[in-house]
N, C-alpha and C positions, 0 to 999 in steps of 0.2 A: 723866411716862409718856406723856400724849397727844398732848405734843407731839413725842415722837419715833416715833408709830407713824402718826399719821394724813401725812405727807413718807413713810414707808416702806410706805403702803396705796397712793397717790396714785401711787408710782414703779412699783410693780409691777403695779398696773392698766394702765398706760400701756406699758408693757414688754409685758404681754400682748398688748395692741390691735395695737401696732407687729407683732410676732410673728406676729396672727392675720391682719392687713391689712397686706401689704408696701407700702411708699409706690412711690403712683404705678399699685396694679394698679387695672387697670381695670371697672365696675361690670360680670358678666353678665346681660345679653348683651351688647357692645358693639358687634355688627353684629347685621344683619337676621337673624333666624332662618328657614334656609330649610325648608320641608317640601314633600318630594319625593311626589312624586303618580305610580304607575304607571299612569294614566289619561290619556286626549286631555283634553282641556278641553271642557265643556258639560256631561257626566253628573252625574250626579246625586253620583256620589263624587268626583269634580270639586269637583263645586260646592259639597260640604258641607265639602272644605279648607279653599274662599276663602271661605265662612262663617265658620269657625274661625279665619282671618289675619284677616278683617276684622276680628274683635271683639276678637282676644288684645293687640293691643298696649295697650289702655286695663289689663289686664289683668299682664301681664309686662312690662311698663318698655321697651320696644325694638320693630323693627317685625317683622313674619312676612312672607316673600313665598314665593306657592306654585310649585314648579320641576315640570315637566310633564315624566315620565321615561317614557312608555305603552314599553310591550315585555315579552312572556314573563310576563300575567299579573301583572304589578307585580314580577319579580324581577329587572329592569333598576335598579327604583328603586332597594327594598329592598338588593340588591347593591351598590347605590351609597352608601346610608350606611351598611353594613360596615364598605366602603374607607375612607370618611374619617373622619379625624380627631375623634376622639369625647370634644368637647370642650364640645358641649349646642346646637352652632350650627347644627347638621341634625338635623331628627328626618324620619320618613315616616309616611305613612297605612299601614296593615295592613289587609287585613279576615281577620277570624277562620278566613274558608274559605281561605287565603292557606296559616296555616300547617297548619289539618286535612287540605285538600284536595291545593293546588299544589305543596307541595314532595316529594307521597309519587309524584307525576305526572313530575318533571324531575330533570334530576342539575344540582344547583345547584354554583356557582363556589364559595358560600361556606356559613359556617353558620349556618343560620337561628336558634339558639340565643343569638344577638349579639342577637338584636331584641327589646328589653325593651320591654313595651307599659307606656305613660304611665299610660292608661288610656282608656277606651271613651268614644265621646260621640255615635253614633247607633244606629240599626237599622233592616237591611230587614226588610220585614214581608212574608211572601209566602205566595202563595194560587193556587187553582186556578180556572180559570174557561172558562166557552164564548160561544159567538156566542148571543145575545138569542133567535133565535129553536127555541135547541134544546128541544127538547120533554120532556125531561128532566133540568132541568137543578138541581132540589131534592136535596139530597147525599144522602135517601135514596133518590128512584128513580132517580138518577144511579148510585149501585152496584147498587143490584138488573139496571139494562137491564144494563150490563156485564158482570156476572157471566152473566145469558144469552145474553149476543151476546159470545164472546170472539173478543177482537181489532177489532172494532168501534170501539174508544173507540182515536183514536192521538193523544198529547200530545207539545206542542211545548216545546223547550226551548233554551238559549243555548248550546249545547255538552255532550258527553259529559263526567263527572267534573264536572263543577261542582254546586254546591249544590242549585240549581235542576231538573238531572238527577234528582240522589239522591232530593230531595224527592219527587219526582214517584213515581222509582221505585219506592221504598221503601210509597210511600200504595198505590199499586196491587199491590204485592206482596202486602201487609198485609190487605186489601182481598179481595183472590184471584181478581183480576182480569186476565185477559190486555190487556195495553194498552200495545201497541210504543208507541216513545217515538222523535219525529224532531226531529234535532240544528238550528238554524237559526244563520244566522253572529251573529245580535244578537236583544234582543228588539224593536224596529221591525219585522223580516221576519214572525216568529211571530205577533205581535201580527192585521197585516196576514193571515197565513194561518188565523187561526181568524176572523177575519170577513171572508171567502173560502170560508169552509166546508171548508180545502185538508186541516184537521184539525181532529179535536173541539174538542180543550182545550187548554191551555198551562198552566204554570206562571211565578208573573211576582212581583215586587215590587210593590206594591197603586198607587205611585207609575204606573207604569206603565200604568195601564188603567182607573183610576176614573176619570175624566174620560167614559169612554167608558157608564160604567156607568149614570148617570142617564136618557142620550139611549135606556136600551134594546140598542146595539148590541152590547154583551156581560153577561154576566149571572154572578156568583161563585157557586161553587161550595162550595167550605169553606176554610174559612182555616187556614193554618198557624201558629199562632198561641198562646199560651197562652190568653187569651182574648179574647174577642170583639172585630173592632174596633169601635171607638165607631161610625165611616162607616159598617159593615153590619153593626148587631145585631142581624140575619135570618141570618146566613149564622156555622153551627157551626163551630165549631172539627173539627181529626181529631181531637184528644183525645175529644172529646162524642160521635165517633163512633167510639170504639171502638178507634183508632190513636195512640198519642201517642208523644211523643219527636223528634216533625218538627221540633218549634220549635228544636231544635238549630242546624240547618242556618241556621237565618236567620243571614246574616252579622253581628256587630258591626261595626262604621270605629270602627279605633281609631289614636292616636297612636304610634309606636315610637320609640325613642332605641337606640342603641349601648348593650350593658349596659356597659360601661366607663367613661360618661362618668361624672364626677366626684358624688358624693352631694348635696353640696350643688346644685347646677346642675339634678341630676334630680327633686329637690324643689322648685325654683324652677321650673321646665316645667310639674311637677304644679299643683303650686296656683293658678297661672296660667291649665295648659290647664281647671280643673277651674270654675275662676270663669265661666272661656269659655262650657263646656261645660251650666254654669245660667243663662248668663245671658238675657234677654228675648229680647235682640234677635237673638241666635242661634238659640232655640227657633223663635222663629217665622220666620226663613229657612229652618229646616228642616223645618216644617211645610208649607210651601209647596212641597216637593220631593218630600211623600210619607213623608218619613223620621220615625222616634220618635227625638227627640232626650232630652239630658241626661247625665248624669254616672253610668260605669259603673267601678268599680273595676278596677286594676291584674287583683286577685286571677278577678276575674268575669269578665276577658277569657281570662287562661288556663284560668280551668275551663272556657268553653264552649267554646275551643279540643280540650281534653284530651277532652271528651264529645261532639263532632259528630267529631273523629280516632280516635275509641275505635270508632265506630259507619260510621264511612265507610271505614278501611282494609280490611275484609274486604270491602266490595261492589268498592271501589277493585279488588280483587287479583282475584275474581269477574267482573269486569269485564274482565281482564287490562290495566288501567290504570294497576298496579301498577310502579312504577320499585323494584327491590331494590337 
């Protein structure tokens, strides 16, 4: 009997192998995996790409090179790996505020519902701040002057509808603060205009302005944050002051893929990008950028998409920034 069943296990193991692995296909990924960046090269979401190409390939078997697609808010890029071929060999950066924000703003070519996030692997962390020498600049007599001098307080921000806007918005609404709000083309200019004195305060990614913080030249405010950064365990959260729910708005950068492409191959991405996304040498590039790096779930990028879109479409339409 053993002899004629172990020739007839041996053949049908091998039947299956041939079945499951065609001869000749090739291991994925067999070229470079490219990941599309709607960004110029240098920022910070830039840079936290070629962070992620540098370290994946020791990671996923094959190399990553990052493709620089800047236009319409990353929906040059994004739109770009719609179009192709959803085969694992392009994926894109998303940030969160991409899909809460940008697509309720433009009448897009495609469906942003194609963009299956990998999963998350940093965050901005962003806070309110003034010039050094404003004389109220402790979060609570920072609300108290404001609320007596309305309009007094005017913060600066990277454009209308963006995160950074809402934040801002939203604190002073909360707040019950009158505190017009002036749009700048980037944050280098705002930056520049609140130590200038040209406006109070800004709203900023903490990357952005702590370098400035120790010299004195500017001074934080309250952080938007769930809790405290470790850099300024002086400076409250909105939560601790009474306003929570900001921390939504902090973008995640997360990976996306085509939701079509192949299961196995989106698994092979995952575990790859996810090794990336802990590994040393990666945290501490991004550490160096400002950014909280590490490993966020698929799942925990669309719920903070679902919870800063649930909470930004009415101001969005309030706003009339609303695209219907």
């Amino acid at each position: 009997m053993t002899i004629v069943i172990r020739p007839l296990v041996a053949f049908v193991s091998c039947a299956a192998l041939l079945l499951a692995a065609p001869a000749g296909a090739p291991a994925f990924p067999d070229k470079p995996v490219q990941f599309l960046v709607g960004f110029s090269p240098g920022g910070p979401t830039d840079l936290s790409a070629r962070a992620i190409a540098k370290v994946a390939p020791k990671h996923l078997g094959g190399q990553m090179v990052v493709v620089n697609l800047p236009g319409a808010a990353s929906t040059v890029a994004l739109a770009e790996l719609a179009r192709r071929e959803p085969d694992g060999h392009t994926i894109a950066l998303m940030m969160t505020s991409y899909r809460a924000l940008v697509v309720h703003q433009q009448k897009l070519v495609f469906d942003p519902k194609v963009l299956k996030p990998l999963l998350g692997y940093a965050e901005f962390r962003q806070l309110l701040f003034v010039k050094g020498d404003f004389p109220h600049a402790k979060a609570g007599e920072f609300l108290a002057w404001g609320r007596k001098n309305p309009g007094a307080i005017k913060f600066a921000h990277s454009g209308r509808g963006t995160s950074i806007h809402l934040q801002g918005l939203l604190f002073f609404r909360e707040a019950r603060i009158d505190a017009p709000d002036v749009p700048y083309r980037g944050s280098g200019e705002y930056v520049q205009a609140v130590l200038g004195g040209h406006v109070t305060a800004g709203v900023i990614d903490i990357g952005g302005v702590k370098a400035h913080f120790p010299t004195g030249a500017l001074r934080p405010v309250v952080a938007f944050v769930d809790e405290r950064f470790k850099e300024l365990p002086d400076v409250p959260t909105a939560k601790e002051i009474g306003i929570g729910g900001l921390s939504v708005f902090n973008p995640l950068v997360a990976a996306v893929v085509h939701r079509d492409t192949p299961a196995d191959r989106l698994k092979k991405l995952h575990d790859a990008l996810r090794k990336t996304a802990e590994d040393p040498e990666f945290l501490k590039a991004l550490d160096t950028m400002g950014l909280k790096g590490g490993y966020m779930p698929p799942e925990v990028v669309e719920d903070t998409i679902a919870r800063a879109e649930a909470r930004a479409v009415p101001v969005l339409r309030d706003l009339k920034l609303l695209v219907e």
